[in-house]
C-alpha positions in Angstrom: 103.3 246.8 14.4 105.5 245.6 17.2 106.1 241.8 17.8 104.0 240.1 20.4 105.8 239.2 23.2 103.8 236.0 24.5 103.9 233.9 21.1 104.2 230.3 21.1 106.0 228.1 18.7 102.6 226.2 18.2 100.9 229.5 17.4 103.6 231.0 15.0 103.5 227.6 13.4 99.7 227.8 12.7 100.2 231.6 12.0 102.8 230.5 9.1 100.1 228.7 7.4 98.7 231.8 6.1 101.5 232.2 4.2 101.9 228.7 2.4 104.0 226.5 5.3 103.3 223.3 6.2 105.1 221.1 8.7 107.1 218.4 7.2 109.1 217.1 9.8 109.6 217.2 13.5 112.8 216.5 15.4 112.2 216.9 19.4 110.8 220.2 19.6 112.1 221.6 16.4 109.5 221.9 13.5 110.4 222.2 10.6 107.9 224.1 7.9 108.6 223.9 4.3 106.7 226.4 1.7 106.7 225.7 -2.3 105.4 229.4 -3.0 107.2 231.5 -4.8 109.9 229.2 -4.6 110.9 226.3 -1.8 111.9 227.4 1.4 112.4 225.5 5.1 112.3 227.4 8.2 112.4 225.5 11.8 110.8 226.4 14.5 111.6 225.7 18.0 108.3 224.2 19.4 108.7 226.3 23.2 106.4 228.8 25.1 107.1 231.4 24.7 109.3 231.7 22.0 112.1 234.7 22.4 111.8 238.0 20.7 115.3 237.2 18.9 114.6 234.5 17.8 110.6 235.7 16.4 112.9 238.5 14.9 115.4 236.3 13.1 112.5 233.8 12.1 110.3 236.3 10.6 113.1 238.4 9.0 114.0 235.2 7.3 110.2 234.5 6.0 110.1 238.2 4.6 113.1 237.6 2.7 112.2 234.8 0.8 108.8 236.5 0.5 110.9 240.0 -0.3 108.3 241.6 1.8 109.4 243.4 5.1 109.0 242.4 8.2 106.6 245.0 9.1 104.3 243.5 6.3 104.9 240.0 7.1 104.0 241.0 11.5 101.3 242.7 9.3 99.8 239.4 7.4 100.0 237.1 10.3 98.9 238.9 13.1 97.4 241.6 12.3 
């Protein structure tokens, strides 16, 4: 499954909730989500619209790692 190309910060950040993350802090347009499951784990997220495809990519791959899913399953689960 390709990576949509018109996501939102606000939208990825609801997205993530599927998999655990809540927000627990906010610094200008920087959220930061923190997950406790399997173990803890903070990702931020730039709050923008759209977000860049890099930065989805890097964001995403990082989520999958600490999931040790791939990506693909991780597009897969939140999106799909």
């Amino acid at each position: 499954m390709k990576l949509p190309r018109d996501l939102s910060g606000a939208e990825l950040i609801r997205a993530l909730g599927k998999l655990g993350y809540r927000v627990t802090r906010q610094s200008g347009s920087h959220v930061r989500l923190t997950t406790d499951t399997p173990s803890q784990h903070h990702v931020t997220i730039p709050n923008h619209d759209p977000l860049k495809v890099g930065t989805l990519a890097a964001i995403l791959a990082d989520v999958a790692a600490h999931s040790r899913l791939s990506r693909e399953q991780v597009v897969e689960r939140l999106f799909g």
